[in-house]
N, C-alpha and C positions, 0 to 999 in steps of 0.2 A: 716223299721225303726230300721234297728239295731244301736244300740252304737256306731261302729265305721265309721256310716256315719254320726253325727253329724257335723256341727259346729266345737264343742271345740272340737272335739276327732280327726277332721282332723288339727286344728291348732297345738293342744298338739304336733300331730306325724310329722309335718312338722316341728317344732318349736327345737322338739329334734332331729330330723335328720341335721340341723345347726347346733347343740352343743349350743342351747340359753336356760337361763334359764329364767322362767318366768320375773323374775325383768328386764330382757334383753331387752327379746323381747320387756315389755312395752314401755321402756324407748326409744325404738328404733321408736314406732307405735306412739308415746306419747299419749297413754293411761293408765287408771287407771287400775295396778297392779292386786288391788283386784277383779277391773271387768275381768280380765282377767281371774283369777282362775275359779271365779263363770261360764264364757260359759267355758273353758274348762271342767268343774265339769259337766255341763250340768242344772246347776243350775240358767242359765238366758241365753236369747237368744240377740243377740246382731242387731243393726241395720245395713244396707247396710252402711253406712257412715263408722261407727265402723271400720267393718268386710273389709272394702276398708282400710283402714289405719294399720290394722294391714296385712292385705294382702300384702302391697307396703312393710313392714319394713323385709316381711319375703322372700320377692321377689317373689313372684308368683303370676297371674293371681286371682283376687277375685273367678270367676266362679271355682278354683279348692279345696275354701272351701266350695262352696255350693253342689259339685259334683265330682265324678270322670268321668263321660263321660260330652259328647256333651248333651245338653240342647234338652228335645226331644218333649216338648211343643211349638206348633205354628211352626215346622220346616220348611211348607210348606209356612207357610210367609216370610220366610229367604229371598229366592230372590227375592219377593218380594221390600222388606226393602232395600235390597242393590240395587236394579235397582232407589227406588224415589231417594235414595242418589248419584248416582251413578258422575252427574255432570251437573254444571250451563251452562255450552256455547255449548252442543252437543243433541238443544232439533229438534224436527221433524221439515226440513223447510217449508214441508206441510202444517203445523199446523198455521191457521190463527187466529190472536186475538179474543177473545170472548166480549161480554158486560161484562165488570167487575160486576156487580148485578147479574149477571147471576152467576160467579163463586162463591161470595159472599154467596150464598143462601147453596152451599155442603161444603163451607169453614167451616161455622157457623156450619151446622153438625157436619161435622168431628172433629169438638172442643169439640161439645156436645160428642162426641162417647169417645174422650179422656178422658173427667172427669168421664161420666159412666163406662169406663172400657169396651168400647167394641172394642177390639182389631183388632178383625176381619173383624169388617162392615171398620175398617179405613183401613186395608191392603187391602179391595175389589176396592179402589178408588183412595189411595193414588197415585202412579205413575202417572197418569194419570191427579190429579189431579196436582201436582208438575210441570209437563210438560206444564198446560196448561197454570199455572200464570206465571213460566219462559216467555214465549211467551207474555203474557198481560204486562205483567214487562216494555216490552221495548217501549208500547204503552200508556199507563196506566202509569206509574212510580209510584210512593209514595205507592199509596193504593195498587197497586197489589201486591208489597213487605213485606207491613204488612199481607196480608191475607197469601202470602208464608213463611214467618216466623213462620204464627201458625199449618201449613200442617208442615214444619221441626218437630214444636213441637210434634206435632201426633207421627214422626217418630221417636224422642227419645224415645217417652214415651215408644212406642211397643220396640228398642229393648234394653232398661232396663230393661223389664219386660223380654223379650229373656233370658237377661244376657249377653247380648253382648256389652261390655263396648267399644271396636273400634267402631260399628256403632252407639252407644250414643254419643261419643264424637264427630266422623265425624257431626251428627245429630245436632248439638249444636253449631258447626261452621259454618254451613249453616245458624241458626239460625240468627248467629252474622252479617254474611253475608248479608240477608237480611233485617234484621233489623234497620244494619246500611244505608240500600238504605229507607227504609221507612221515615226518617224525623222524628222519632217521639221517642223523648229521654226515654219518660216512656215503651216504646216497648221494646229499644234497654236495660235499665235497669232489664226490666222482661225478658229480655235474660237473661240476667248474673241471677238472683236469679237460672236458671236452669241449666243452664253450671256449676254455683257454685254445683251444686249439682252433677251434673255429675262427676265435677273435684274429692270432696269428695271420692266419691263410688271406685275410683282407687287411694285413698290416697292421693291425692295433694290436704290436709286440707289448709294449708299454703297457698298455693294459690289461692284455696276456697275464701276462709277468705279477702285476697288483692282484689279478683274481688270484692266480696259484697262490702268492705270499699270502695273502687273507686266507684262503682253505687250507692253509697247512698251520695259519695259525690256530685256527677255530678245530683243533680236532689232535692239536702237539701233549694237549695236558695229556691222551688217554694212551699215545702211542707204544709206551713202555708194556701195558699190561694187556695189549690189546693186541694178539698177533695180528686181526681184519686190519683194524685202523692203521697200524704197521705200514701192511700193505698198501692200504690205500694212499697213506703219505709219501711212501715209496713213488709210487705212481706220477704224483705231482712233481714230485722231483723231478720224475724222467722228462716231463713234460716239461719244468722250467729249463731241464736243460738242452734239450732240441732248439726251443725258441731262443735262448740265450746262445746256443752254438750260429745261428740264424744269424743272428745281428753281428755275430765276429767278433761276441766275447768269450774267449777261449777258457780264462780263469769260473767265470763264474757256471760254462756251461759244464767244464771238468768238476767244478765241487759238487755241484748239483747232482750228477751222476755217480761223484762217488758217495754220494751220502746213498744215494738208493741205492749200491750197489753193498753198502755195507747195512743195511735194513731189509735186502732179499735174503742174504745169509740165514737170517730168522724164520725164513714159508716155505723156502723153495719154490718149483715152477708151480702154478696153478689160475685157478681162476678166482679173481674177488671183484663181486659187482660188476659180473661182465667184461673184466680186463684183464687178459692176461697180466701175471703179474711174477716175478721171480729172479733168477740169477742170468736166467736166458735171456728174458725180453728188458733186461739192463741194456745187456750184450747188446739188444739188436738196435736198440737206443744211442748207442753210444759210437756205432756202425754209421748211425744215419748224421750225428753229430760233427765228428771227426771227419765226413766228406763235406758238410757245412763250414766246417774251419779250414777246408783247405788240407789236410793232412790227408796225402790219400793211403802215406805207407801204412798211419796209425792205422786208419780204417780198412786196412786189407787185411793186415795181422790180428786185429780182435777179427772179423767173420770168417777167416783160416780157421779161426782154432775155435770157433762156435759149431756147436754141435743140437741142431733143432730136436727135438725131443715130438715122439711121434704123433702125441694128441697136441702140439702144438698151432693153434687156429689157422688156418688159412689164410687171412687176413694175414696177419703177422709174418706168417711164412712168405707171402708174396713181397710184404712193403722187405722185408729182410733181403731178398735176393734182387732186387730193385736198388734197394742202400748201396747192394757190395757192387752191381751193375755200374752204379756214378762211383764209384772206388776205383773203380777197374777205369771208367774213361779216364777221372782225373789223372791216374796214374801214364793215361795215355795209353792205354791195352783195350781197344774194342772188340780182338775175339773173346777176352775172359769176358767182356762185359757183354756180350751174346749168350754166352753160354749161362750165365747168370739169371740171364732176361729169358729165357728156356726153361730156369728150374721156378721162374716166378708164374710164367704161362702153366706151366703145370699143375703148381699150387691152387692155383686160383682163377681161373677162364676170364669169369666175369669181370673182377676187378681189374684186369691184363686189359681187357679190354676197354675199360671205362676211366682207368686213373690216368688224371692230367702227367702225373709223375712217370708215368711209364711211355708214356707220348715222348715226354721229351728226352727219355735217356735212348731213345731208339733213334728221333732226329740225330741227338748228338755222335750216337754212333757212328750213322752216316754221314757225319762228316769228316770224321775221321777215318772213317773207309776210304771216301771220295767215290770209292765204285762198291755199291751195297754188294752183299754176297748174299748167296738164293737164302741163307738163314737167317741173315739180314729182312729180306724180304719177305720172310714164311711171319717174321716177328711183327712186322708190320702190317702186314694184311690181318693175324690178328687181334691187333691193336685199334684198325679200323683206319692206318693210313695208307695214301694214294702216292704211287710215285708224281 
């Protein structure tokens, strides 16, 4: 946990080895200046979206502000990951169509595995399981495509969490891929809310931004009578406006979120197409935004008074207590933001372990400890870092 692996302390040196000076590089990342000082200071941890945009302006790889080596969690899943993706027309010709309800039944796991954050039961299965709906696909058509769309998703999720932004983005055009064979426009829309996000995390905010506005255009005529499609619109909102709180547009990333927050009214908490979706995960949206902009009081007072609701995913619960964690630093408080980082470890083991996001709000910590404390240190060891 030394100083000069943080975050800000790897941008600072990358940013001055350009010759850029802070006002530069923001202007470059189109981020806000002063957030910018605060992670380099070590004074606020910044999110993957962020930390992507300012990565793309400084030209490097994001994985080389989270790290100087290869990424050494989950390695042994790597070929994994790269064999499901590997490709759509070169599957076993062996391999005979299955009863679609049959694949259906580890489909629906494996979705469950992805919101729990369990990484590893989905790399036990995935290949295997990708190979078999390829095959069903050509038998089966529509449905089989939607179930292989949400096994792609599985495979972004792991390796974002890798840190491997080629096989998330490979991951996300298979998605698209399939998607678009499935028929089914609220699918092919809940693609895009994810590619958008993939697009993000390697700086292509701007075009983030174009996909969301085109998928909420392609899908606004049915929203009214449609409480699914609702939802799903919902969704994209929340998405344009994380990415838009990202870049340090305050107005646009608040409308954003209030429009979903005024079209969750309509579902409540639940799940659509695999995403959480409702009044809560507005909340945790709007948590993660509002430390994006800088606001750390806003973003202390909405996760105060958010109250996780008990089948709430895993996933979610972890990225939530991780949000209020860089609330708590910005704020300048790194005990609350330990104790935070505690209720995300709990939540969620694996992804504690494997997100870049969590890495750094545990550096940041420590730097404003200056002298870690043993729970400081309990967090980082299992995070997978070394004093």
């Amino acid at each position: 946990m030394r100083e000069e692996d943080s975050v800000g302390a790897r941008i600072a040196r990358i940013r001055k080895l350009r010759g850029m000076t802070q006002h530069q590089l923001a202007a470059a990342a189109n981020v806000s200046r002063s957030m910018l000082a605060q992670v380099e200071k070590g004074h606020s941890s910044a999110s993957t979206v962020w930390v992507g945009a300012v990565a793309n302006a400084l030209g490097v790889d994001a994985s080389r502000l989270y790290s100087d080596d290869e990424p050494e969690k989950l390695l042994d899943v790597l070929p994994i990951l790269r064999r499901a993706l590997a490709a759509t027309d070169l599957m076993d010709p062996s391999l005979e169509p299955e009863p679609l309800e049959q694949l259906r039944v580890l489909s629906v796991r494996v979705a469950r595995w992805r919101r729990d954050a369990q990484y590893r039961k989905i790399a036990g299965v995935l290949p295997d399981l990708v190979d078999r709906l390829l095959i069903s696909g050509h038998e089966s058509g529509r449905p089989a495509y939607a179930l292989l769309t949400d096994a792609y998703r599985a495979a972004n999720t792991v390796a974002h969490k890798l840190g491997y932004a080629d096989l998330s983005l490979t991951a996300t055009e298979r998605m698209e891929w399939a998607a678009s064979r499935s028929g089914d426009p609220l699918l092919l829309a809940t693609t895009y809310y994810v590619k958008a996000a993939t697009l993000a995390r390697v700086g292509a905010t701007h075009q983030a931004l174009r996909l969301l506005s085109r998928a909420m255009s392609d899908i606004e005529a049915i929203i009214d009578d449609d409480a699914t499609a609702a939802a799903v619109y919902s969704i994209l909102h929340m998405r344009a406006g994380t990415i838009a709180a990202a870049t340090g547009d305050a107005d646009t990333a608040r409308s954003h979120l209030a429009e979903a927050e005024q079209l969750a009214r309509g579902f409540g908490d639940t799940i659509v197409y695999g995403s959480p979706v409702g009044p809560t995960n507005v909340r945790l949206y709007q948590v993660c935004a509002e430390v994006d902009l800088g606001d750390a009081g806003r973003a202390i007072e909405i996760a105060r008074s958010t109250r996780l609701p008990k089948d709430m995913p895993a996933e979610r619960q972890a990225y939530f207590w991780v949000d209020a964690a860089r609330a708590h630093l910005l704020n300048g408080d790194p005990d609350a933001a330990i104790s935070a980082l505690y209720e995300s470890r709990i939540a969620a083991p694996e992804h504690f372990r494997s997100a870049p996001v969590v890495k750094g709000a545990i550096t940041t910590a420590a730097q404003q400890q200056r002298r870690a404390s043993d729970s400081l240190r309990s967090l980082a060891n299992s995070a997978g870092l070394t004093d």
